[in-house]
N, C-alpha and C positions, 0 to 999 in steps of 0.2 A: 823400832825402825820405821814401822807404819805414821808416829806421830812425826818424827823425826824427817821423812818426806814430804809430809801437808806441811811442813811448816817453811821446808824452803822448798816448796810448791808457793804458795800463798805468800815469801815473799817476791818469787818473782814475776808471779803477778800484780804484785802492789807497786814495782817496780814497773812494769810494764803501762801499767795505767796512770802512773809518776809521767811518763812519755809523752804517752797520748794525751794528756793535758795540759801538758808546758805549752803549747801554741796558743793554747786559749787566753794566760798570760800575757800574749802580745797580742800589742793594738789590732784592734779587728780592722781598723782604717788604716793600715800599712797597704798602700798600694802594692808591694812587693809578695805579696801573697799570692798563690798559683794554684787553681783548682783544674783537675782536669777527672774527664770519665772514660772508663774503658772497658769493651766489652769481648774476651777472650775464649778462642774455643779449641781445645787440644785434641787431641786425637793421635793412636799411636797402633804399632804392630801388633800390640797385644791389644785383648778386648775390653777396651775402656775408652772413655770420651768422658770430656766435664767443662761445665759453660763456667764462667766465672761475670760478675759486674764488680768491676771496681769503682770506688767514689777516692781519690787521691787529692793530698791537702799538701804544699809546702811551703811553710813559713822562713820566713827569714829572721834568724836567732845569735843576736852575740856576733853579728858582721863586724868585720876590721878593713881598714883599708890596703892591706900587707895580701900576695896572691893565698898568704895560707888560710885566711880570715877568712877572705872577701865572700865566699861561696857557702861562709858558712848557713845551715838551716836545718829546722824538723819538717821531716815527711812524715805524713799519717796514712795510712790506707785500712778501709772498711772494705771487704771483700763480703761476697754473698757465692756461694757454687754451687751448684748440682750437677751429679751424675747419673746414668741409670741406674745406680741401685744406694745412692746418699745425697743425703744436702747437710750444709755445711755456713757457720759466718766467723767470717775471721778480723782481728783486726790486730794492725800493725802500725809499730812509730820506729822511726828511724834518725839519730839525732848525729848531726855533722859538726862535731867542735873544730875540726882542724881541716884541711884541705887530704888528709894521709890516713885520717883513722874515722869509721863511724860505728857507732853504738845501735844495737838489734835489740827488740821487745815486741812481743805477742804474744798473742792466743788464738786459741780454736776450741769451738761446741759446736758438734756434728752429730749428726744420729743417721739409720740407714736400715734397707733391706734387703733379704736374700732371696733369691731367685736362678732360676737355671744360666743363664747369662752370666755368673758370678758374686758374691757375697759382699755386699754392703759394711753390716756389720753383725757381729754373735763372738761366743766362744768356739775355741778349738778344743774338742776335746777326743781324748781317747777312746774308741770302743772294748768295753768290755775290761778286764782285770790282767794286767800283768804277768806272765808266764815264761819271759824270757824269748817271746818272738815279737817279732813288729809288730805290733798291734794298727788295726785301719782307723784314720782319723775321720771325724764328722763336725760340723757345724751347727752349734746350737745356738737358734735366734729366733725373734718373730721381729716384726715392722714395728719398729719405733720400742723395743724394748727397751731400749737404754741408750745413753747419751757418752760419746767420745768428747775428752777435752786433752788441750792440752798449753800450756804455758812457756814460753823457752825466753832466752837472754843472751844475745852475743855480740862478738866485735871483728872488725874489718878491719884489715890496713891494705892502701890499697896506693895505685902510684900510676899515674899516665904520663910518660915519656915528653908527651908534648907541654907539658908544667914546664918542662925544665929544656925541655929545645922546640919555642912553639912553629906549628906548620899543621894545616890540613891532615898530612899525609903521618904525619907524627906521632898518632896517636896508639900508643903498643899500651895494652892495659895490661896490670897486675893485680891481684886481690887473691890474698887469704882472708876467711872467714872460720871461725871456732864460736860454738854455740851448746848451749845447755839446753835441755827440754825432757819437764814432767811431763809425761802421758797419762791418760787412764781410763779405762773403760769401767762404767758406774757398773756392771754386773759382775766384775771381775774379781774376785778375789787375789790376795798379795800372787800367789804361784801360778793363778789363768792365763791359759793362752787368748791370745783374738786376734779378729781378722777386721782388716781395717781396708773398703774399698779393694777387696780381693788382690791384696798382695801376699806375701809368706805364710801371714797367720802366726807369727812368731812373735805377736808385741805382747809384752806385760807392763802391768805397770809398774812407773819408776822413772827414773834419769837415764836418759842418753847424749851420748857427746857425738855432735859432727863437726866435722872440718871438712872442708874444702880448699880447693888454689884454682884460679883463672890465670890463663896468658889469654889474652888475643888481642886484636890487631882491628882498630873501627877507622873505619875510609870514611870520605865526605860523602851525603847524605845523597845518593841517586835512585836511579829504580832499579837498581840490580844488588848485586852482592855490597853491605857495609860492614859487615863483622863478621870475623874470623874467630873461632877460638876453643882451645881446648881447656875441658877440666877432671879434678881430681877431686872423688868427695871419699871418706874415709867416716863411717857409723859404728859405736861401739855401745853395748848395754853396760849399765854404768850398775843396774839393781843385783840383788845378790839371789841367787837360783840353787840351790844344791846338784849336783854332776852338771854344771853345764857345760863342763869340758868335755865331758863324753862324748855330747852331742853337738858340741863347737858354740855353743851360746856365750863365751868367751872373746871369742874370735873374733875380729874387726872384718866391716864387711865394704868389700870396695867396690866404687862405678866410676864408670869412666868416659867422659865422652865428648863427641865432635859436636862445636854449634856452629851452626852457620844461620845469619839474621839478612832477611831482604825486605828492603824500604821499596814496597808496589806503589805506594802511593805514599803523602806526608801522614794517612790520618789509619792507612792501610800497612801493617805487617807483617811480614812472615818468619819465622822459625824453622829451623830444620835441625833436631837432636838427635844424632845416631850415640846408643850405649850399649858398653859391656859391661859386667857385674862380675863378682866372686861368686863362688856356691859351694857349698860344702861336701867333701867325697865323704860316702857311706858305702859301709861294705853291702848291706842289703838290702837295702834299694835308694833312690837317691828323691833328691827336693823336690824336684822338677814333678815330683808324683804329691807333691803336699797333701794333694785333695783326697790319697788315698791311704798314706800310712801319718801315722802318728810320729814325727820330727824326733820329739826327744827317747823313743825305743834305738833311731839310730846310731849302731856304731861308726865314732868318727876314723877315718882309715887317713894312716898317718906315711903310711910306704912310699907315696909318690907324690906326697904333696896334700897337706890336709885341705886344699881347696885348689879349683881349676877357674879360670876366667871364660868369659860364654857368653853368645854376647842376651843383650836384655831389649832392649827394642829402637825403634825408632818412630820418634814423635816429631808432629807437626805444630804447628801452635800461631792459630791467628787473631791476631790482637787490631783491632780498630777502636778510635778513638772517637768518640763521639762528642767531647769538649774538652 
């Protein structure tokens, strides 16, 4: 199984790097070509912040003169992040054959470290030997032990209203997205837990599937509110775990949330994401204590609903454009 995952691991990254190099294919003298940079900073209710630099590329690829054509292109994005306790480089291609559907490929090598403020990166592991009570979890890491990657592959269909009855005010967006992605943390063996940027502590390595759906609603371009919209993302572990039902490692894990985007300025914008999440009911004690019990000693309680919605935070996210 472990060969069996490098190898479609590795192709989808071969895949992914297939992407990011079709532009270079086209004429580099296409005046049609659109570089821009941008410089982002998030922040949210929980305790976390992370700067991002983007370098963004989109070429124009396989145009027709038809509205389904016309727009066609690859976007490329080289990402750089850090956060207080990671840094991170990513890069991404995004490739538009049709004006309805576009094609997703990346990666991510990230490394990090732990400190009181929250866990970069390490293992999760259990204290002490199995007994049949919960046992307390801990984090084992030092700075720069080991390196997070990861690979993924997906597709969009996606539809704005104003395609097909144009007007300013017409523009109601739709978009599903469904995506694959290897993860792996290099200290981790097939069954490790890890914590990635102090979230659950629940990743292993392996395949997972997300989907997601957008509605919302983008008004003409002023300094106050331009986009409306609500989403629905849907994460499932795809790798194979022995009892993961016990402890709900089965179980599809959902977020849910409100965006609202304001245009302060042309080169200046704002985000505002309110989310609620799933979590998993346990009889003896619950997620929310990650930091202090070991996850899978949890029994999952199935009487009144194996999970409750709660909410998860709300993030801010300012994006300036610097070309």
């Amino acid at each position: 199984m472990k060969n069996h995952n490098f190898i479609f691991g590795k192709s989808v990254l071969l895949a992914a790097l297939f992407l990011l190099l079709i532009p270079f294919f086209v004429s580099a003298a296409d005046n049609g070509i659109q570089a821009s940079t941008d410089l982002s900073l998030q922040v949210s209710s929980l305790p976390e912040a992370k700067l991002s630099l983007n370098q963004g590329f989109t070429f124009p690829f396989l145009q027709g003169n038809d509205p389904l054509t016309s727009g066609n292109n690859i976007h490329t994005d080289l990402t750089a992040e850090v956060t207080p306790v990671s840094l991170a480089g990513l890069a991404h291609a995004s490739w538009t054959p049709i004006a309805f559907f576009e094609l997703d490929a990346g990666g991510r090598l990230g490394t990090g470290w732990n400190m009181a403020l929250g866990n970069g990166i390490g293992l999760n592991q259990p204290v002490g030997v199995y007994s049949g009570t919960v046992r307390k979890a801990e984090i084992d890491g030092s700075p720069f032990d080991g390196l997070q990657w990861n690979v993924w592959m997906g597709g969009a269909l996606q539809f704005d209203l104003a395609a097909v009855v144009p007007g300013d005010w017409n523009h109601v967006i739709l978009r599903a997205y469904n995506e694959f992605k290897y993860s792996a943390y290099t200290r981790a063996s097939p069954c490790s837990s890890w914590v990635l940027e102090n979230d659950d502590a629940q990743n292993m390595n392996g395949w997972t599937w997300h989907g997601e759906a957008v509605l919302g609603y983008q008004m003409p371009l002023s300094p106050v509110l331009n986009f409306v919209g609500v989403m629905g993302e849907l994460n499932y572990n795809l790798y194979d775990v022995s009892n993961k039902d016990y402890w709900g490692g089965d179980l599809g894990r959902w977020i849910f949330s409100g965006i609202f985007n304001f245009a302060v300025t042309p080169k200046l914008s704002t985000s505002l994401i309110v989310q609620m999440r799933t979590r998993n009911n346990y009889g003896t004690s619950d997620l929310d204590n990650k930091d202090k019990y070991w996850y899978q000693d949890q029994e999952l309680v199935t009487d009144y609903g194996s999970q409750r919605l709660v909410f998860y935070r709300a993030a801010l996210i300012l994006s300036y454009k610097i070309f």
